[in-house]
C-alpha positions as a printed NumPy array, in Angstrom:
array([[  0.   ,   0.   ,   0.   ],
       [  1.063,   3.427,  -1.062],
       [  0.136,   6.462,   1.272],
       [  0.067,  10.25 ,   0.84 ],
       [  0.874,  12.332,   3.439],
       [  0.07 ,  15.877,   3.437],
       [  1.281,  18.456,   6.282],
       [  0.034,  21.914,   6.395],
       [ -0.496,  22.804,   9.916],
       [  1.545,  25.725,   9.974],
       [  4.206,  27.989,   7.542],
       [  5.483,  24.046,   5.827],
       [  3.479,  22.81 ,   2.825],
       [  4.748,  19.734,   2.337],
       [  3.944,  16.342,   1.013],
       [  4.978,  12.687,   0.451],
       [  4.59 ,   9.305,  -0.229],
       [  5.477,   5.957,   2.064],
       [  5.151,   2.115,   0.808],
       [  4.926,  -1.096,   2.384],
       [  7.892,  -2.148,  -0.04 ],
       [  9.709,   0.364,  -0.604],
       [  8.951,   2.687,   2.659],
       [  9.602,   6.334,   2.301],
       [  9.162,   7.283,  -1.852],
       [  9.696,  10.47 ,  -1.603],
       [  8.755,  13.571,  -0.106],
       [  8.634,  17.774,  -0.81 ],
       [  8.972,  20.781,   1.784],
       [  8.211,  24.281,   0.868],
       [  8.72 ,  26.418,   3.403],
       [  7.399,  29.73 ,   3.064],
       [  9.203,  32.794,   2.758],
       [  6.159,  35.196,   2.829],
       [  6.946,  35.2  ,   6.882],
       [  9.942,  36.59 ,   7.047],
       [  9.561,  40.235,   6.687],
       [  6.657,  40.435,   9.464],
       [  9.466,  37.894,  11.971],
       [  6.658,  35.076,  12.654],
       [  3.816,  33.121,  10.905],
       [  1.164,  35.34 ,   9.604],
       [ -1.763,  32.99 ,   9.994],
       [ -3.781,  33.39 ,   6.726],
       [ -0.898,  33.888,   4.439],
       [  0.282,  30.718,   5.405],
       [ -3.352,  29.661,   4.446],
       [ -3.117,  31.24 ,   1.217],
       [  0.176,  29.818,   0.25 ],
       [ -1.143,  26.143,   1.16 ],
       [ -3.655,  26.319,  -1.151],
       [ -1.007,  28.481,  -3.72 ],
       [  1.44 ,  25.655,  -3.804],
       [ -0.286,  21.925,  -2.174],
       [ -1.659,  20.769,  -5.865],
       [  1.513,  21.234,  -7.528],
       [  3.179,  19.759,  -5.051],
       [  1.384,  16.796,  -5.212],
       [  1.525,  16.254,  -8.953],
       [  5.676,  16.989,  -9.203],
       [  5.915,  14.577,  -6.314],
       [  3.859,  11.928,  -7.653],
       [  5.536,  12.87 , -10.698],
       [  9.277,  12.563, -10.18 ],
       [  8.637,   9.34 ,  -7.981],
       [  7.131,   7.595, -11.083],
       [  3.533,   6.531,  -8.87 ],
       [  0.14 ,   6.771, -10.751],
       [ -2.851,   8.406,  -8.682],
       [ -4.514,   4.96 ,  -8.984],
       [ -1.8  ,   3.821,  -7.105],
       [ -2.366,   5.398,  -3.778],
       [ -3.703,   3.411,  -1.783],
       [ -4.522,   5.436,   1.289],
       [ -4.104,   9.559,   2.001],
       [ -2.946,  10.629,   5.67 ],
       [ -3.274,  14.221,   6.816],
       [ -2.659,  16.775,   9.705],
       [ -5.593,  17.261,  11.394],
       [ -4.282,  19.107,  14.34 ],
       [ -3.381,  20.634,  16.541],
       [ -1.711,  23.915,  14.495],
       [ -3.36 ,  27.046,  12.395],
       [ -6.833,  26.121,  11.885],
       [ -6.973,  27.709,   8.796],
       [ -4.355,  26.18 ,   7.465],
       [ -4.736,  22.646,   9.069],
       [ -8.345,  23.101,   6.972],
       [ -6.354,  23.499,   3.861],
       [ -4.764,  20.118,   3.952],
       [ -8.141,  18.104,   5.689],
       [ -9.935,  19.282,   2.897],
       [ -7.534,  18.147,  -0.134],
       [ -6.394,  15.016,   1.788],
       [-10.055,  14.191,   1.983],
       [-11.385,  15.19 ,  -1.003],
       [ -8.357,  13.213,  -2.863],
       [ -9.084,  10.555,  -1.225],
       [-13.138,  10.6  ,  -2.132],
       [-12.21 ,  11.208,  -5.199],
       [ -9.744,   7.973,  -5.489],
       [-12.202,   5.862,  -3.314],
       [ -9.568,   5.118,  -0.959],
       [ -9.685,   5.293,   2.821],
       [ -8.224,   8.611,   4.856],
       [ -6.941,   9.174,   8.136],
       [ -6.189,  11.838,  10.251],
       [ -2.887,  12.397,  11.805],
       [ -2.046,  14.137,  15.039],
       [  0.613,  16.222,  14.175],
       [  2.952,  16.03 ,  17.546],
       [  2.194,  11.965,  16.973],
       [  4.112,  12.633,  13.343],
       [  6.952,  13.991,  15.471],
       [  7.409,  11.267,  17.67 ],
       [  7.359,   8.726,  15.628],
       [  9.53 ,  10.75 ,  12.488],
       [ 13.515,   8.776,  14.113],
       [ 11.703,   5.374,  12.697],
       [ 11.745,   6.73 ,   9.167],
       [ 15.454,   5.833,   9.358],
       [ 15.663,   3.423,  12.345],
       [ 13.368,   0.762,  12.532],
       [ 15.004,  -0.565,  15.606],
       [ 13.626,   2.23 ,  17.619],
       [ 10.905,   0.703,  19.628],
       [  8.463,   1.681,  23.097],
       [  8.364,   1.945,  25.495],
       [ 10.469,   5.68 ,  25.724],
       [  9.888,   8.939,  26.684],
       [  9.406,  11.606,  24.155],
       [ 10.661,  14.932,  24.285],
       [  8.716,  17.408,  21.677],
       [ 10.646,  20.68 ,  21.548],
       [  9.86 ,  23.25 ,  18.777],
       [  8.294,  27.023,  18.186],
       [  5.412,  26.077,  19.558],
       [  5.49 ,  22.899,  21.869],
       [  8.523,  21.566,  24.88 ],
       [  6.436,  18.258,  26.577],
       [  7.674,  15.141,  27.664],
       [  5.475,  12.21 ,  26.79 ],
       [  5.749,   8.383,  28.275],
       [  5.333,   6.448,  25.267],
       [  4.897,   2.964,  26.209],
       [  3.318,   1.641,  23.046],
       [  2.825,   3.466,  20.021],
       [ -0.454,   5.286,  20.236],
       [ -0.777,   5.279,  23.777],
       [  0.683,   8.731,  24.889],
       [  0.729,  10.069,  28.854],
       [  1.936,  13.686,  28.711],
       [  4.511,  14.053,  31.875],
       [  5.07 ,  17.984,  31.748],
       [  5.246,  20.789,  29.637],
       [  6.028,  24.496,  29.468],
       [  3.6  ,  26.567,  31.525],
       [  4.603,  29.92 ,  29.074],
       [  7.066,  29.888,  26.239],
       [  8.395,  26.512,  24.457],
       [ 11.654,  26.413,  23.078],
       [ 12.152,  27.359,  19.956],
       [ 10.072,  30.335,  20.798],
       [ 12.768,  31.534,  23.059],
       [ 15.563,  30.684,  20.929],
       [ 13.454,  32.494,  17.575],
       [ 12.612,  35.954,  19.605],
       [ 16.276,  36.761,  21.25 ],
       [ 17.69 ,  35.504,  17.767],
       [ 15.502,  37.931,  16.365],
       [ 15.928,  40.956,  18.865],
       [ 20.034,  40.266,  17.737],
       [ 19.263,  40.359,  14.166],
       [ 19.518,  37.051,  13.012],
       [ 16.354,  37.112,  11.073],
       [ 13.443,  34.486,  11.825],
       [ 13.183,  32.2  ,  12.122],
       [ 16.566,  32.645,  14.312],
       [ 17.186,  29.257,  16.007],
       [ 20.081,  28.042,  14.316],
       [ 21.44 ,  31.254,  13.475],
       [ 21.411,  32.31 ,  17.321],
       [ 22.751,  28.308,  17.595],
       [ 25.515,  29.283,  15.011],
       [ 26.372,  31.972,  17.067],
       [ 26.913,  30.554,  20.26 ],
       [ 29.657,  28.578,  18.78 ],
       [ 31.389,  32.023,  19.324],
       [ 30.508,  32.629,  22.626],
       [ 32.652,  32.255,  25.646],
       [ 32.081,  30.367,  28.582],
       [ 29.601,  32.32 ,  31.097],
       [ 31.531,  33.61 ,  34.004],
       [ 30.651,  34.894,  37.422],
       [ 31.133,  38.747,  38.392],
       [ 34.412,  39.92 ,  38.525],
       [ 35.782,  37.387,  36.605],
       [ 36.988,  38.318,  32.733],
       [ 35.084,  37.527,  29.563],
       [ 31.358,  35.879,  28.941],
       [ 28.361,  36.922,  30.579],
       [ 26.786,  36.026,  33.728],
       [ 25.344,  32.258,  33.878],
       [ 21.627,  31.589,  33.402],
       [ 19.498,  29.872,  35.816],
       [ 18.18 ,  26.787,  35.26 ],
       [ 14.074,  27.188,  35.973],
       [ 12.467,  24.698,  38.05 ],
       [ 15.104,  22.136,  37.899],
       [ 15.277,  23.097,  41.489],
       [ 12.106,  21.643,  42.494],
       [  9.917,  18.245,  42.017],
       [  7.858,  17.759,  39.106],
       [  8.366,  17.658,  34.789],
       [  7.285,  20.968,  33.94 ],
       [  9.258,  23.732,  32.159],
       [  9.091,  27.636,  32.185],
       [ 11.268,  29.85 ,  29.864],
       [  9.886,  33.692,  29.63 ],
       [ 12.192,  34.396,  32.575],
       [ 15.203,  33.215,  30.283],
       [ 13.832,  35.002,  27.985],
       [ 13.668,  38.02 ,  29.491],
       [ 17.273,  37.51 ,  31.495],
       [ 19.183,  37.447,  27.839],
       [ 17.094,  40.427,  26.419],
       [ 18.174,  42.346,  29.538],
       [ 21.667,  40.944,  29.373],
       [ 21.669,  41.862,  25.913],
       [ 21.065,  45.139,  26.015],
       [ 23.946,  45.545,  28.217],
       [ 26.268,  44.056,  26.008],
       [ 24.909,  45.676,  22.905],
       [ 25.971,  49.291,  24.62 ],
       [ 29.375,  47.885,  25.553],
       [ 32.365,  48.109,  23.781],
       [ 32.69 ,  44.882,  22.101],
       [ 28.501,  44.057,  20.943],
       [ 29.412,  41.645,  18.484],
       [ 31.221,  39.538,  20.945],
       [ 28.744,  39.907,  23.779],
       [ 25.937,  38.869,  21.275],
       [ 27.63 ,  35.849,  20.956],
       [ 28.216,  35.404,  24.602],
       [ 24.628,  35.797,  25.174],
       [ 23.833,  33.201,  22.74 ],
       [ 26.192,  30.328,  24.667],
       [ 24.76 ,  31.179,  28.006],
       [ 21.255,  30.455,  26.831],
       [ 21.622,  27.914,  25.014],
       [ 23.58 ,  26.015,  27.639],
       [ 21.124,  27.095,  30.223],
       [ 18.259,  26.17 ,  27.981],
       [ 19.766,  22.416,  27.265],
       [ 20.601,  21.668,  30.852],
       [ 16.842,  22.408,  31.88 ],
       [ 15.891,  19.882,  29.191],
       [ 18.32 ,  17.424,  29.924],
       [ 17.935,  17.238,  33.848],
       [ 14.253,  16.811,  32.821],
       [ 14.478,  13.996,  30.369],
       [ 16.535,  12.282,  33.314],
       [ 14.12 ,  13.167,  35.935],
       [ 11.663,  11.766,  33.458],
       [ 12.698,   8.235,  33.048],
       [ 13.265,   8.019,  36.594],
       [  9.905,   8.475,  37.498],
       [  8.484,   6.384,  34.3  ],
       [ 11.28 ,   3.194,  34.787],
       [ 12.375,   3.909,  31.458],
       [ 16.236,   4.167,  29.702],
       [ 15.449,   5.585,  25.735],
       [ 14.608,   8.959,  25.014],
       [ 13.2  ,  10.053,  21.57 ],
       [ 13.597,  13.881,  20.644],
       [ 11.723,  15.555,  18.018],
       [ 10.554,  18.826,  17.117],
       [ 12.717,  21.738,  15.246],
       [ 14.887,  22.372,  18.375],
       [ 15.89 ,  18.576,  18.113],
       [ 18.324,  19.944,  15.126],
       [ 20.254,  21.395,  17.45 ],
       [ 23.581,  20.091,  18.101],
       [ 24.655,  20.793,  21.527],
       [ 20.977,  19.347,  22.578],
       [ 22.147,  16.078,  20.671],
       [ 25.762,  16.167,  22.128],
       [ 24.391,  16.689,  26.171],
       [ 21.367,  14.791,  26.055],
       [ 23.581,  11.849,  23.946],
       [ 26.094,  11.766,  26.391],
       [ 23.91 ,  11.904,  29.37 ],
       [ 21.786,   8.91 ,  28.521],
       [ 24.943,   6.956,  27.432],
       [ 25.92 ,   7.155,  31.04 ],
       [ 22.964,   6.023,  32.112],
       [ 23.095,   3.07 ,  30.088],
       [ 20.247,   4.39 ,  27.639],
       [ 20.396,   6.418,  24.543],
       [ 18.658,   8.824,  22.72 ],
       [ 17.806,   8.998,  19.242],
       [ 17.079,  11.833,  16.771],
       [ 15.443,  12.541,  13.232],
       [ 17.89 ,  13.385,  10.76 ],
       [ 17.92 ,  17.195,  10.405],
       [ 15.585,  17.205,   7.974],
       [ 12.833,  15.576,   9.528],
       [ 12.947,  17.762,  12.909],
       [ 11.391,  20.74 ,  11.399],
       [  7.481,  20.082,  10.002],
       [  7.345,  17.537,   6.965],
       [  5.004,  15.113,   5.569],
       [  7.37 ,  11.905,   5.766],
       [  6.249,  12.043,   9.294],
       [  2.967,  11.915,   8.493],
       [  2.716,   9.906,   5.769],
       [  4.466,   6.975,   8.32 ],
       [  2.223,   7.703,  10.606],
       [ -0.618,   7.543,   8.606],
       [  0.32 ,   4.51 ,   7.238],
       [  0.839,   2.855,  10.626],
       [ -2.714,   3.138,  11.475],
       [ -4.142,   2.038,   8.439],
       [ -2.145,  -0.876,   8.434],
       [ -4.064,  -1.058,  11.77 ],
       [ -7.398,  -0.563,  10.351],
       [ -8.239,   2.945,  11.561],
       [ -8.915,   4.601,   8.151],
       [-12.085,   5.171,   6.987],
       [-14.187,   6.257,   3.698],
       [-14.348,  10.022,   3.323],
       [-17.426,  11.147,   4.307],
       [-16.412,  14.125,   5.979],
       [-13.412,  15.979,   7.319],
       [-12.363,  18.023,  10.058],
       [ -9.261,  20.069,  11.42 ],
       [ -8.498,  20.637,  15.422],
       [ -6.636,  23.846,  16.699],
       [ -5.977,  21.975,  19.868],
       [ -5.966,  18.2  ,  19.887],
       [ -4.607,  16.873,  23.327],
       [ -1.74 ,  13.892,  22.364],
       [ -2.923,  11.524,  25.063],
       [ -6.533,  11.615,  23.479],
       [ -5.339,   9.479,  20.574],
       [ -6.386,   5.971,  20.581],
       [ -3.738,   2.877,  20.105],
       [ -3.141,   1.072,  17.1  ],
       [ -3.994,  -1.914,  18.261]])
C-alpha cells in the first residue's frame, strides 16, 4: 500500500509518499518565505500559500517518484493541533483526494508525526520511551509505552523552546526564524563567568530544575538574555557579547531539558529517550542529552535534520501505521483541530 501524506499545519506545505515495499518514496517541503519580513507566521498567508502551492506539489511529487494516482492506496493528513486555517487546507484536499480515489483517509495528530519521524530511518527504535517534543510552539515530555498510547509528563507553563531561541535571535538580528542562526552563534561565545571574573556573561538559571515535578518555564530566560543583551549591545565589544549571550542560553536552555528527560525516566522506569521537534536539530541538545543517557546506560535517538522541522514523511508513516491497523475510513467528511490533546489518541492496536 502506497500512502500520501500531506502536512500543512503551519508555515510548511509539504507532502509525500510511504510504501509497504519500498517505505519512504519520496517527499517535498516548501517552506514559506512570505513570513519573514513580518518575523513570525502570519496565519492566513500561510493559508493562502497552502492552497497556492499543495496541488503542484502533489503532482511533481507523484511525478518525479514515477507513482500513478490509482496507485495510492490510502491519504494521511494533519488534522491538528496547528493554524486552523491552514490545518483546513490540507483536511480538505487530503479528503477530497481521497473521495475522489475511493480510498480510505486518516487523520494524523501532528505532535504523533513527530514522535514517531527517528523510525523513518531506524526501525530498531521501539516503546516503550519517553518523548521529548521541543519546537516554536510545543517543549512536553510524553511516556510512550506503546505506540499510540501517549501520557503527557510535563510541559512548558509559558514559552516553548524554539520560541525563546526564535525571539532573542531575532531581537540580535539574526532574522526568523533565528534558532540556528542564534545556535551558530553561540559557537562564538565564551564560557559564562561569574562577576568579577573576565570575559562571557553572567550564567543563566536553570528554571524549576530546582524543584519536584516535569514541567518547564522559559519567559524568565527570555527576558534575562534580552536584559543581558542590552547591556552588552551598549558595551564596547557588541558583536562579541551577542555571541556570549547566545552560549549562556543555550547552555542554560539544554541543561533544563536534559535534567528533565533524566528526571523523566526516573519516574516512568524507562532508559530511551526520543527527541523531536525543530529544536531537536540542534547540536549541543544532541551532544548533552547523547552523552547523558549513554551514562545512564540508555540512549537517545534523533530525526535526521531534515525531519525535525514540520514535513510530511512524518505523516505519511504515521498515517500509514494506522491504516495498516485498520483505523482509516471512507471520506465522508473531514475536520481540522486547533488543539488536539496527544494523550486523546487511541492505540493502534
Amino acid at each position: 500500500m502506497i500512502v500520501l501524506g500531506i502536512e500543512t499545519s503551519c508555515d510548511e506545505t509539504a507532502c509525500a509518499l510511504y510504501s509497504d515495499e519500498r517505505g519512504l518514496i519520496g517527499d517535498r517541503v516548501l517552506t514559506q518565505a512570505v513570513h519573514a519580513e513580518y518575523g513570525g507566521v502570519v496565519p492566513e498567508l500561510a493559508s493562502r500559500d497552502h492552497v497556492r502551492y499543495l496541488l503542484p506539489m502533489v503532482g511533481g511529487l507523484l511525478r518525479d517518484c514515477g507513482v500513478l494516482r490509482e496507485e495510492i492506496g490510502g491519504v494521511a493528513y494533519t488534522a491538528g493541533p496547528g493554524l486552523l486555517g491552514a490545518l483546513l487546507v490540507g483536511s480538505a484536499f487530503g479528503a477530497g483526494l481521497a473521495f475522489a480515489l475511493d480510498v480510505p483517509a486518516i487523520e494524523v495528530h501532528h505532535m504523533e508525526g513527530h514522535v514517531l519521524a527517528p523510525m523513518l530511518d531506524d526501525a530498531s527504535i521501539k516503546p516503550p520511551f519517553v518523548a521529548l517534543l521541543v519546537s516554536g510552539g510545543h517543549t512536553m515530555l510524553v511516556a510512550v509505552p506503546e505506540i499510540g498510547r501517549y501520557e503527557v509528563l510535563g510541559e512548558s507553563l509559558d514559552d516553548a523552546v524554539g520560541e525563546v531561541f526564535d525571539k532573542v535571535a531575532k531581537q540580535m538580528g539574526l532574522g526568523y526564524p533565528g534558532g540556528a542562526a542564534l545556535a551558530k552563534l553561540a559557537e562564538s561565545g565564551r564560557a559564562p563567568t561569574h562577576a568579577g571574573v573576565q570575559g562571557g556573561v553572567p550564567p543563566f538559571p536553570r528554571p524549576m530544575t530546582d524543584r519536584p515535578g516535569l514541567e518547564f518555564s522559559f519567559s524568565g530566560l527570555k527576558t534575562r538574555a534580552m536584559q543581558i543583551l542590552r547591556q552588552v549591545e551598549a558595551g564596547d565589544a557588541p558583536e562579541q557579547g551577542r555571541a556570549d549571550v547566545a552560549r549562556a542560553l543555550q547552555e542554560a536552555m539544554v541543561d533544563t531539558l536534559v535534567i528533565k528527560c533524566v528526571r523523566a525516566l526516573e519516574q516512568v522506569g524507562m532508559r530511551n529517550v526520543v527527541v523531536a521537534g525543530g529544536v531537536g536539530a540542534n547540536l549541543y541538545l544532541r551532544e548533552r542529552l547523547s552523552a547523558t543517557l549513554v551514562q545512564r546506560g540508555g540512549r537517545a535517538y534523533f530525526p535526521r535534520q531534515a525531519f525535525c522541522t514540520d514535513n510530511a514523511a512524518m505523516i505519511a508513516y504515521a498515517g500509514w501505521l494506522r491504516l495498516k491497523a485498520g483505523q482509516g475510513q471512507m471520506v465522508s467528511g473531514f475536520a481540522a483541530r486547533a488543539r488536539w490533546p496527544l494523550d486523546q489518541l487511541s492505540p493502534l492496536v
